[in-house]
N, C-alpha and C positions, 0 to 999 in steps of 0.2 A: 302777248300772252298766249301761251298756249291752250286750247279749252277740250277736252275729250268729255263725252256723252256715250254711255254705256244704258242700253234698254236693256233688261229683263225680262222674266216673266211671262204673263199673257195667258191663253187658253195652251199654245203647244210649246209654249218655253223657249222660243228660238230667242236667241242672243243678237244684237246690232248693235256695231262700235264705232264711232265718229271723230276725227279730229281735226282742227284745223286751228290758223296760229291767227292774230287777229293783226300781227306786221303786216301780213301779205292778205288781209281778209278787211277793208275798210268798215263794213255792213257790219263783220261779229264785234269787232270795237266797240263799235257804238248802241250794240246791245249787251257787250260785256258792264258797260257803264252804267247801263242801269239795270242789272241785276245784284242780288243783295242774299249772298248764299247760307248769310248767317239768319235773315228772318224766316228762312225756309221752314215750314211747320212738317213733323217728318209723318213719312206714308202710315195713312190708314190701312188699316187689317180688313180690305179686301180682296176676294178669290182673285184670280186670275187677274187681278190688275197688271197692268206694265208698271216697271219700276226703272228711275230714269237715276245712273250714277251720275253725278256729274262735277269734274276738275277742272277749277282753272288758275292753274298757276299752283297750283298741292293744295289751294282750297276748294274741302268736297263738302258736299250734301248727296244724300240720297232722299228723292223726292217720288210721290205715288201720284199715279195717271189723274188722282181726283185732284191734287194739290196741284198741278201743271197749268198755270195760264199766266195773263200777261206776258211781258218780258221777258219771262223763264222757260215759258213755251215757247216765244218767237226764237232762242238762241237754243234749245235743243234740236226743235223741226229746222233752223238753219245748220249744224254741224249735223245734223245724223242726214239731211238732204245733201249736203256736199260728199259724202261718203258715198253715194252712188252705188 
């Protein structure tokens, strides 16, 4: 599965884009598994949050910095961290 991670937002607006496929990524597999794009509650309306796009496989959500944890954290900070 392929997964891309797009950040937004923030105080100065800078942009960060991520991808990695999860054939060749044993680690993103087994956090693509337990993630669940459809109960994602979508971003609250605050300033300057980060806003995290994120695909896997032409399934998106768009998720806000306050809604990011568990699972969904662990497999953003691992594909926007392989992006280097």
């Amino acid at each position: 599965m392929k997964v891309t991670v797009i950040r937004s937002g923030g105080f100065a607006g800078v942009q960060r884009r991520g991808e990695s496929d999860s054939g060749k990524d044993p680690l993103l597999a087994r956090l693509v598994d337990r993630v669940d794009l459809t109960s994602v509650p979508p971003p609250g309306r605050i300033p300057d949050q980060f806003l995290y796009d994120i695909d896997i496989d032409g399934d998106t959500a768009t998720v806000g910095e306050a809604q990011l944890n568990g699972p969904l954290r662990e497999l953003v900070h691992h594909v926007l961290g392989r992006a280097g």
